[in-house]
VEXTORVO-645764 format. One line per field, with one value per residue (C-alpha): residue number from 1; residue in one letter; x, y, z. Coordinates in steps of 0.2 Angstrom, whole numbers, plus 5000, padded with zeros to 4 digits. Each point is the difference from the previous one (the first is absolute). Example, Ala and Ser with C-alpha at 12.3 -4.5 7.8 and 13.67 -1.06 7.14 Angstrom:
! VEXTORVO-645764
n <- 1, 2
res <- A, S
xx <- 5062, 5006
yy <- 4978, 5017
zz <- 5039, 4997
END
This chain:
! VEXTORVO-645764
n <- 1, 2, 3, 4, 5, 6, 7, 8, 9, 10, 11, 12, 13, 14, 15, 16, 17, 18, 19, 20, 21, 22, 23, 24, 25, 26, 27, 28, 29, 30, 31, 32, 33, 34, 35, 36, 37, 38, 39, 40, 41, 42, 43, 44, 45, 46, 47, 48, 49, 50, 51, 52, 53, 54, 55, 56, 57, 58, 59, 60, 61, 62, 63, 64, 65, 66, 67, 68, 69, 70, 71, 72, 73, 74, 75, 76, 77, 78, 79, 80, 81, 82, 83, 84, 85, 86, 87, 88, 89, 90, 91, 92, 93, 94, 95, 96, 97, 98, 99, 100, 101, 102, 103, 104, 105, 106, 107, 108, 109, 110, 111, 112, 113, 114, 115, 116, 117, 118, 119, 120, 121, 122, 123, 124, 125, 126, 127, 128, 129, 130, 131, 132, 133, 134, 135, 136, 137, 138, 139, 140, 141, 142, 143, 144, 145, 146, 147, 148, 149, 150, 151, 152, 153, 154, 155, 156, 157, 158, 159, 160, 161, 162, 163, 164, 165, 166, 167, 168, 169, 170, 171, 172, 173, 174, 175, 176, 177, 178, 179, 180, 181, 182, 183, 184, 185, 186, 187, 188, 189, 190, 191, 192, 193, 194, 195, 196, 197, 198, 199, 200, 201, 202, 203, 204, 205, 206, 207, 208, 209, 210, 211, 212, 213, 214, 215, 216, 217, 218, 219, 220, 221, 222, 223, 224, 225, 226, 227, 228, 229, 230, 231, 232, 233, 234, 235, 236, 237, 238, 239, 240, 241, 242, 243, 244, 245, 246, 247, 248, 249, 250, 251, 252, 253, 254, 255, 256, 257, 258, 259, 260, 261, 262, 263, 264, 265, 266, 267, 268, 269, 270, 271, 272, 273, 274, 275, 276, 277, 278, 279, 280, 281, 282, 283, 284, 285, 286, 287, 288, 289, 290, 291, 292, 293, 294, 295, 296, 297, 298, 299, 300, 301, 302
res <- X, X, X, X, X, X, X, X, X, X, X, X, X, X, X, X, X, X, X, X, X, X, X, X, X, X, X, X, X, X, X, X, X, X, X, X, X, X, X, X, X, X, X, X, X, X, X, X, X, X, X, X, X, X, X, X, X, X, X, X, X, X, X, X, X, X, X, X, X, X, X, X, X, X, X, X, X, X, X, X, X, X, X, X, X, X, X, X, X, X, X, X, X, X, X, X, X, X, X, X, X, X, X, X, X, X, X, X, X, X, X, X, X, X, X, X, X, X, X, X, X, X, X, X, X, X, X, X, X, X, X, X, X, X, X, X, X, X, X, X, X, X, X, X, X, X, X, X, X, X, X, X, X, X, X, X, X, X, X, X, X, X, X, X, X, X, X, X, X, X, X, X, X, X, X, X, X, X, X, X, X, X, X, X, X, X, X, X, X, X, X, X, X, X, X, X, X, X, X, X, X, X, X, X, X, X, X, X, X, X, X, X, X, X, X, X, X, X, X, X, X, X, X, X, X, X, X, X, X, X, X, X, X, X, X, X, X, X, X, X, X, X, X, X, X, X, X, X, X, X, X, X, X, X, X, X, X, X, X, X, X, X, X, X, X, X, X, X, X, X, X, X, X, X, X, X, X, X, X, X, X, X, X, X, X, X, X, X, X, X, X, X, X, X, X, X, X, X, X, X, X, X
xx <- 4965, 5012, 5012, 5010, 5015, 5015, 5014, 5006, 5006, 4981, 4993, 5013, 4992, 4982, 5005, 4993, 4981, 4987, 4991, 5012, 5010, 5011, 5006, 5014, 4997, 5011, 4988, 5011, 4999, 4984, 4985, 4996, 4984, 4994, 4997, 4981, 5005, 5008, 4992, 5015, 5012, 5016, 5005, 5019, 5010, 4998, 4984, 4996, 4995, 4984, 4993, 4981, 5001, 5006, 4988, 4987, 5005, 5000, 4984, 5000, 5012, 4994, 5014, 5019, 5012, 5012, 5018, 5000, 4990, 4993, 4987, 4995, 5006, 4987, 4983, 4992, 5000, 4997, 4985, 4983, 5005, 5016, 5007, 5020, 5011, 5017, 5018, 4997, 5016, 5010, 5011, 4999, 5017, 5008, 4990, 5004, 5018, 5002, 4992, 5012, 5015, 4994, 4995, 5020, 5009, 4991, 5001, 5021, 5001, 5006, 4998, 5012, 5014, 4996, 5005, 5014, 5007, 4998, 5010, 5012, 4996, 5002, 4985, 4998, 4985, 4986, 4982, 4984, 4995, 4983, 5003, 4987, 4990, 4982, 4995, 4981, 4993, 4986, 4994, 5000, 4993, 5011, 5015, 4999, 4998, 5017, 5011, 4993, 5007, 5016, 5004, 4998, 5019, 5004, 4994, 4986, 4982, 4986, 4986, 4986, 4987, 4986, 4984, 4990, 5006, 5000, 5010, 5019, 4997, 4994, 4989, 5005, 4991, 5013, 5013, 5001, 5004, 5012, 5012, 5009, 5006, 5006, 5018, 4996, 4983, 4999, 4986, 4991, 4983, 4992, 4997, 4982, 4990, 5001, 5019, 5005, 5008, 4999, 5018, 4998, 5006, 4990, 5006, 5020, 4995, 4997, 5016, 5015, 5014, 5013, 4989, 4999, 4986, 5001, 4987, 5000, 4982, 4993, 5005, 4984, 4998, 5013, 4997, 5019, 5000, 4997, 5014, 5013, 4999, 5002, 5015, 5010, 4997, 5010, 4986, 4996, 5007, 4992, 5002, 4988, 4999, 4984, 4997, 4986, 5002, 5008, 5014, 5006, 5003, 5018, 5001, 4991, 5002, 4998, 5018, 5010, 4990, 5011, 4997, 4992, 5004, 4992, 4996, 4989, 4986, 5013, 4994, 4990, 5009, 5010, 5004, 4988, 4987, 5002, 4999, 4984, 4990, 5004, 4993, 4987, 4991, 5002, 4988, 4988, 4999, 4998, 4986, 4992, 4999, 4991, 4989, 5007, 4999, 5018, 5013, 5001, 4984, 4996, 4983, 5001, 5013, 5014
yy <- 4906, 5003, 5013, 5005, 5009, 5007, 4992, 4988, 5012, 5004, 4986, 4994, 5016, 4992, 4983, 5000, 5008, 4985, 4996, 5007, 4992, 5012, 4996, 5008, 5009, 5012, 5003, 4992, 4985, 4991, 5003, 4987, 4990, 5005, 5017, 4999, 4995, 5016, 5008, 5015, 5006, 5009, 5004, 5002, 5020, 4997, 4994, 4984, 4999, 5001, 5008, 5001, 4982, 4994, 5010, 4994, 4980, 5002, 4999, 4993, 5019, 5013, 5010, 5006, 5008, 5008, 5003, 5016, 5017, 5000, 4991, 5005, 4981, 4994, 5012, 5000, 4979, 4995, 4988, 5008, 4986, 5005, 5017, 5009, 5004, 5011, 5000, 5018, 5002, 4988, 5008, 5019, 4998, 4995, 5012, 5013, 4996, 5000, 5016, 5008, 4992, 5005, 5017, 5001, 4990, 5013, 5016, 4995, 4993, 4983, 4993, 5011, 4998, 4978, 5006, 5009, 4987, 4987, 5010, 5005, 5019, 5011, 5011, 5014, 5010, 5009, 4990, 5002, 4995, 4996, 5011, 5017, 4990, 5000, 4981, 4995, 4985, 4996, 4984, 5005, 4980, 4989, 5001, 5019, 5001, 4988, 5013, 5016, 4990, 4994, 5020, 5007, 5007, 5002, 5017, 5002, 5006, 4987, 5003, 4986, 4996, 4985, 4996, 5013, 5014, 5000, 5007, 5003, 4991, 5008, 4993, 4993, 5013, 5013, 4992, 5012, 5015, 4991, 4990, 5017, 5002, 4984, 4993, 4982, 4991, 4984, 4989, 4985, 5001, 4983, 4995, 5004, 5006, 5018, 4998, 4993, 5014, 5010, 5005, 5007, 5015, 5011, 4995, 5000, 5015, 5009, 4993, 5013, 5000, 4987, 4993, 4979, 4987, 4986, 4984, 4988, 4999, 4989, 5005, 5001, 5018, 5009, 5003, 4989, 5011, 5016, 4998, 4993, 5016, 5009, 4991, 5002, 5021, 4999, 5010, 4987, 4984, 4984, 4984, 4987, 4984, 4995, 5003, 4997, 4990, 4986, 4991, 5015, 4989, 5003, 5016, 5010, 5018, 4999, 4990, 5015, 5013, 5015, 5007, 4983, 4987, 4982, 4988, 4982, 5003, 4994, 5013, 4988, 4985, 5001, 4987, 5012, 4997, 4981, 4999, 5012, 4993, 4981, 5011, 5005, 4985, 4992, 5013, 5000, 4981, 5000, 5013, 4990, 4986, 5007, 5010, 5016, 5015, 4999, 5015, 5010, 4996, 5008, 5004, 5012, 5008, 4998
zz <- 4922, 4985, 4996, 4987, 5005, 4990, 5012, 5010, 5014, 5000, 5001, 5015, 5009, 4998, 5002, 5018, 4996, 5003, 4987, 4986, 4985, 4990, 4985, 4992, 4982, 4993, 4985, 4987, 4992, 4996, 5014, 5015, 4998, 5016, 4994, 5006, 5016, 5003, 5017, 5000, 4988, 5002, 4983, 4998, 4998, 4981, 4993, 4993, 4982, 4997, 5016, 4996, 4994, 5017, 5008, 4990, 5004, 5020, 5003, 5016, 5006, 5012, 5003, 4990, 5009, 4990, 5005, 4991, 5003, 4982, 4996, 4982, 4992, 5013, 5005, 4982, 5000, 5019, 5000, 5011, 5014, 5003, 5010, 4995, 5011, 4996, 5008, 5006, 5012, 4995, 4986, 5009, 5007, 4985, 4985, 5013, 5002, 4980, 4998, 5011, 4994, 4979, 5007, 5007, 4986, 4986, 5008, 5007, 4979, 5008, 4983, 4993, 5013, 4995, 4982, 5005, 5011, 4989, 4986, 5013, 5001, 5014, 4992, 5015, 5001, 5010, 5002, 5005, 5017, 5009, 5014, 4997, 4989, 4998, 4999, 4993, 5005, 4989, 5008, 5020, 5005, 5012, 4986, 5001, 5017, 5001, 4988, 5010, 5015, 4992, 4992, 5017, 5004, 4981, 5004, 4984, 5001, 4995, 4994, 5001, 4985, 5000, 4990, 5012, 5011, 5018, 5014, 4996, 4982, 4985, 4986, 4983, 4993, 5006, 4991, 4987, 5013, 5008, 4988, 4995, 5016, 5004, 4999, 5000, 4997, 5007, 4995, 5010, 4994, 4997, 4981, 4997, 4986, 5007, 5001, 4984, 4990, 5014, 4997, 4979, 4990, 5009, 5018, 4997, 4990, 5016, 5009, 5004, 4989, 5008, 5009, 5004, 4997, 5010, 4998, 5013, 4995, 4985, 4982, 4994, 5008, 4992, 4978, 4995, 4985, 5007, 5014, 4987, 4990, 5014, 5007, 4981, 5004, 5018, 5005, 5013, 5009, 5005, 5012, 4995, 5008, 4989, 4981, 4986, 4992, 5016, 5000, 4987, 4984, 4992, 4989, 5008, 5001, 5016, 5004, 4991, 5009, 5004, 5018, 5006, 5013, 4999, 5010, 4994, 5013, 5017, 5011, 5013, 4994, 5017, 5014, 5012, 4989, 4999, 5018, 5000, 4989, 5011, 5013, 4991, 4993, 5015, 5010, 4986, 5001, 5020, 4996, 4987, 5009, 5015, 4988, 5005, 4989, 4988, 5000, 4982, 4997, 4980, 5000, 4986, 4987, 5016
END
């Protein structure tokens, strides 16, 4: 059986599997001729070139496992054979542990204090602070579930939103009822159809005066030009680890945003990921092999 797999630190954690040869391809450079040999592909954190081309060649694949929990440069191309399988887990730790950290770093104005330090300016004054706040996760999956864990002792309310309501969680629908009352909006929802744009005019609209955007999400959701215009107001501040367009080309309005903090998409790009995605593959493939039903498992939209 052959597999493609992004690294050699995951392929030294296969190494032992009967009946397995990995082969190492980071998605650059010209394509291996074994591409229809391919039994299982582990596409690498940024996708190759050409995704549904690749897809389209391995006509031997049954299954990709991503090491990512979006799926969207995969779902619309995977060949009728073949079964997807995200990274749902993997990257909780660290999205969560950025989310706190922008949340902090925006309402304390860390930013402002870098500016002032690197001027040499002893610039003194009162901040915001995340205690008292009311935090919305829109997004409450194993990533939300992580920051609801990680705010616990920051002493803020959270209130929970997902595609569909259920105990303790609101539905998407409610959105609009509940964005003027938060302090902070969070948002982890997967990029789907129904997502993109989620986050327009209309949306940031209904946001509380001073209140933060954070996206840890994918950029697609969130209208770029609506969000930019409300930055340059000050009416509203932002942390965004994603953009549209991605990687944010140079000029844009984004980079000279007032009120905004930006990071290039590092917030599961951790050394806890690393180690949990090793972990990951390596169960899946145990699995596979004994024909056992895989973990993460997309059957639909997520």
């Amino acid at each position: 059986m052959k597999i493609w797999v992004p690294s050699d630190a995951m392929a030294d954690v296969l190494s032992d599997l009967p009946r397995v040869e990995c082969v190492v391809y980071e998605g650059k450079g010209e394509m291996p001729d074994d591409v229809d040999e391919v039994e299982v592909w582990v596409p690498p954190l940024v996708p190759v070139p050409d995704t549904p081309g690749h897809l389209a060649r391995m006509t031997a694949l049954r299954l990709v496992q991503t090491v990512t929990a979006g799926v969207e440069p995969y779902q619309p191309h995977m060949p009728a054979e073949a079964v997807l399988c995200n990274a749902r887990g993997v990257h909780d730790a660290g999205t969560a542990e950025w989310v706190v950290g922008a949340m902090v770093a925006v309402l304390r104005e860390f930013p402002g204090f870098v500016d002032a330090q690197r001027a040499g300016e002893w610039a003194y004054r009162h901040t915001g602070v995340l205690a008292d706040s009311r935090v919305l996760i829109v997004g409450h999956g194993s990533i939300g579930q992580a920051l609801e864990r990680r705010l616990d002792g920051f002493e803020v309310e959270v209130v929970r939103v997902a595609r569909t309501a259920r105990d303790g969680v609101h539905g998407i629908g409610e959105l609009p009822a509940l964005l003027p009352e938060a302090d902070v909006v969070v948002l982890l929802v997967p990029a789907t159809p129904q997502t993109t744009g989620l986050v327009d005019a209309e949306f940031l609209g209904r946001m509380k005066d001073g209140a933060v955007l954070v996206n840890a999400a994918r950029g697609s959701v969130v209208d770029t030009g609506a969000l930019v215009a409300e930055l340059r107001t000050g009416r509203l501040r932002a942390a965004l680890d994603v953009t549209d367009p991605e990687p944010l080309p140079p000029g844009h309005p984004l980079w000279d945003c007032p009120n905004l903090l930006l990071t290039p998409h590092v917030a599961g790009s951790t050394p806890a990921s690393g180690r949990r995605m090793l972990r990951l593959v390596r169960s899946q493939m145990l699995r596979y092999l004994a024909g056992e039903r895989l973990n993460n498992l997309i059957s639909d939209t997520y």
